[in-house]
C-alpha positions as CSV (number, residue, x, y, z in Angstrom):
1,X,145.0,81.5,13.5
2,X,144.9,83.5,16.6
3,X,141.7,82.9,19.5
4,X,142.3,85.4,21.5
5,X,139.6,85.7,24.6
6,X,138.4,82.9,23.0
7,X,140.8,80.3,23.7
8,X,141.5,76.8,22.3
9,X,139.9,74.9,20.2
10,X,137.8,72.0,22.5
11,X,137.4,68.3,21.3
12,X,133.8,69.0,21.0
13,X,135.0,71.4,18.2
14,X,137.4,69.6,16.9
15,X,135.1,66.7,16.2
16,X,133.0,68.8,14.3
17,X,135.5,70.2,12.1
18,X,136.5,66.6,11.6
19,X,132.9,66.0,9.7
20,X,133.2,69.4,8.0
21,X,130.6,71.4,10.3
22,X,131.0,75.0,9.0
23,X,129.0,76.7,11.9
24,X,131.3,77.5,13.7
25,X,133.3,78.9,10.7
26,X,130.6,81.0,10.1
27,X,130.7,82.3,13.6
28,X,134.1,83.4,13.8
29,X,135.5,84.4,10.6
30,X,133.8,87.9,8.4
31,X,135.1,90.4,6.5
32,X,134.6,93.8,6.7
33,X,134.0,95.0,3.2
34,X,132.6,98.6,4.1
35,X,131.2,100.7,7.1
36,X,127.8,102.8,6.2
37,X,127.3,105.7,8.8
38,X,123.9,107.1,9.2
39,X,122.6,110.4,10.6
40,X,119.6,110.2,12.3
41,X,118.3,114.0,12.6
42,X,115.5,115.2,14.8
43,X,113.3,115.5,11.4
44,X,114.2,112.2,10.4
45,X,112.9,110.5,13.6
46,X,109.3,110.3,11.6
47,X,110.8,107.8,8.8
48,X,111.7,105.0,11.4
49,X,109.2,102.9,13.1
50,X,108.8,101.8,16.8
51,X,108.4,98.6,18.2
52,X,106.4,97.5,21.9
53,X,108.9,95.6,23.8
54,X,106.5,94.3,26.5
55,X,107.3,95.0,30.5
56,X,110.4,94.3,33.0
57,X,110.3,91.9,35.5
58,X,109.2,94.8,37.6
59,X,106.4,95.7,35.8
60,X,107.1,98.7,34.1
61,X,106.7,98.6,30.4
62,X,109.9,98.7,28.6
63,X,110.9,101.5,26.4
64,X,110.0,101.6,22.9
65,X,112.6,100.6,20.1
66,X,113.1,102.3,16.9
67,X,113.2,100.2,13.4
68,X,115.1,100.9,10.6
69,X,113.2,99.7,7.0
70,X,116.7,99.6,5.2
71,X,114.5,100.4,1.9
72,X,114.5,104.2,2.9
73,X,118.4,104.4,3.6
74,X,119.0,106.8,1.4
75,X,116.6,109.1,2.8
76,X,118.6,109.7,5.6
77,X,122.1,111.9,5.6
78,X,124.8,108.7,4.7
79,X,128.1,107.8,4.4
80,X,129.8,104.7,3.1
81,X,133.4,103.8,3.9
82,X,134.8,101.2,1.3
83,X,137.5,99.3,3.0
Protein backbone atom coordinates (compact mmCIF):
# COMPACT_ATOMS: atom_id res chain seq x y z
CA UNK A 1 0.00 0.00 0.00
CA UNK A 2 1.37 3.22 -0.91
CA UNK A 3 1.30 6.55 2.01
CA UNK A 4 2.29 9.01 0.10
CA UNK A 5 2.43 12.60 2.00
CA UNK A 6 1.55 10.59 4.61
CA UNK A 7 4.41 8.56 5.41
CA UNK A 8 5.05 5.43 7.47
CA UNK A 9 3.23 3.73 9.54
CA UNK A 10 4.30 4.78 13.43
CA UNK A 11 4.48 2.24 16.34
CA UNK A 12 1.58 4.03 17.85
CA UNK A 13 -0.16 2.71 14.72
CA UNK A 14 1.15 -0.31 14.50
CA UNK A 15 0.08 -1.19 18.02
CA UNK A 16 -3.30 -0.46 17.15
CA UNK A 17 -3.61 -2.50 14.16
CA UNK A 18 -2.10 -5.22 16.32
CA UNK A 19 -5.51 -5.19 18.57
CA UNK A 20 -7.61 -4.79 15.36
CA UNK A 21 -8.46 -0.94 15.74
CA UNK A 22 -10.26 -0.12 12.42
CA UNK A 23 -10.17 3.82 12.81
CA UNK A 24 -7.68 4.42 11.14
CA UNK A 25 -8.78 2.05 8.37
CA UNK A 26 -11.74 3.99 8.11
CA UNK A 27 -9.75 7.10 7.75
CA UNK A 28 -7.68 6.21 4.88
CA UNK A 29 -9.27 3.83 2.69
CA UNK A 30 -13.00 4.87 0.54
CA UNK A 31 -14.20 4.21 -2.62
CA UNK A 32 -15.51 6.37 -4.90
CA UNK A 33 -18.66 4.75 -6.27
CA UNK A 34 -20.16 7.95 -8.01
CA UNK A 35 -19.81 11.86 -8.33
CA UNK A 36 -23.26 13.87 -8.20
CA UNK A 37 -22.83 17.45 -9.67
CA UNK A 38 -25.33 20.03 -8.75
CA UNK A 39 -26.25 23.35 -10.25
CA UNK A 40 -27.09 25.90 -8.10
CA UNK A 41 -29.03 28.67 -10.27
CA UNK A 42 -29.82 32.18 -9.12
CA UNK A 43 -33.69 30.94 -8.70
CA UNK A 44 -32.62 28.10 -6.80
CA UNK A 45 -30.80 30.03 -4.09
CA UNK A 46 -34.46 30.25 -2.18
CA UNK A 47 -34.55 26.26 -1.67
CA UNK A 48 -31.30 26.20 0.51
CA UNK A 49 -31.07 27.50 3.99
CA UNK A 50 -28.49 29.71 5.77
CA UNK A 51 -26.83 29.25 8.86
CA UNK A 52 -25.28 32.30 11.57
CA UNK A 53 -21.69 31.47 11.97
CA UNK A 54 -21.09 33.88 14.97
CA UNK A 55 -18.14 36.71 14.72
CA UNK A 56 -14.17 36.64 13.89
CA UNK A 57 -11.71 37.30 16.31
CA UNK A 58 -12.07 40.82 15.14
CA UNK A 59 -15.46 41.28 15.69
CA UNK A 60 -17.07 41.37 12.59
CA UNK A 61 -19.74 38.82 12.16
CA UNK A 62 -18.88 36.04 9.91
CA UNK A 63 -20.63 35.47 6.68
CA UNK A 64 -23.58 33.43 6.37
CA UNK A 65 -23.46 29.72 5.13
CA UNK A 66 -25.72 28.10 2.84
CA UNK A 67 -27.36 24.51 3.79
CA UNK A 68 -28.17 21.94 1.61
CA UNK A 69 -31.55 19.62 2.94
CA UNK A 70 -30.37 16.61 0.68
CA UNK A 71 -34.29 15.66 0.65
CA UNK A 72 -34.87 18.45 -2.18
CA UNK A 73 -31.86 17.23 -4.44
CA UNK A 74 -33.74 16.56 -7.10
CA UNK A 75 -35.12 19.93 -7.23
CA UNK A 76 -32.07 21.30 -8.35
CA UNK A 77 -30.46 20.81 -12.17
CA UNK A 78 -28.26 17.24 -11.41
CA UNK A 79 -25.94 15.04 -12.66
CA UNK A 80 -24.68 11.67 -11.46
CA UNK A 81 -21.48 10.13 -12.70
CA UNK A 82 -21.41 6.19 -11.95
CA UNK A 83 -17.85 5.23 -11.73
Amino acid sequence: MAYGIKGGKSNYELDRESRTSISRYRKIKAELTEILLLIFKKDDMDLLSTMKQGRNSNGMPRPEKYMLDLEIIDKFENYIIEL
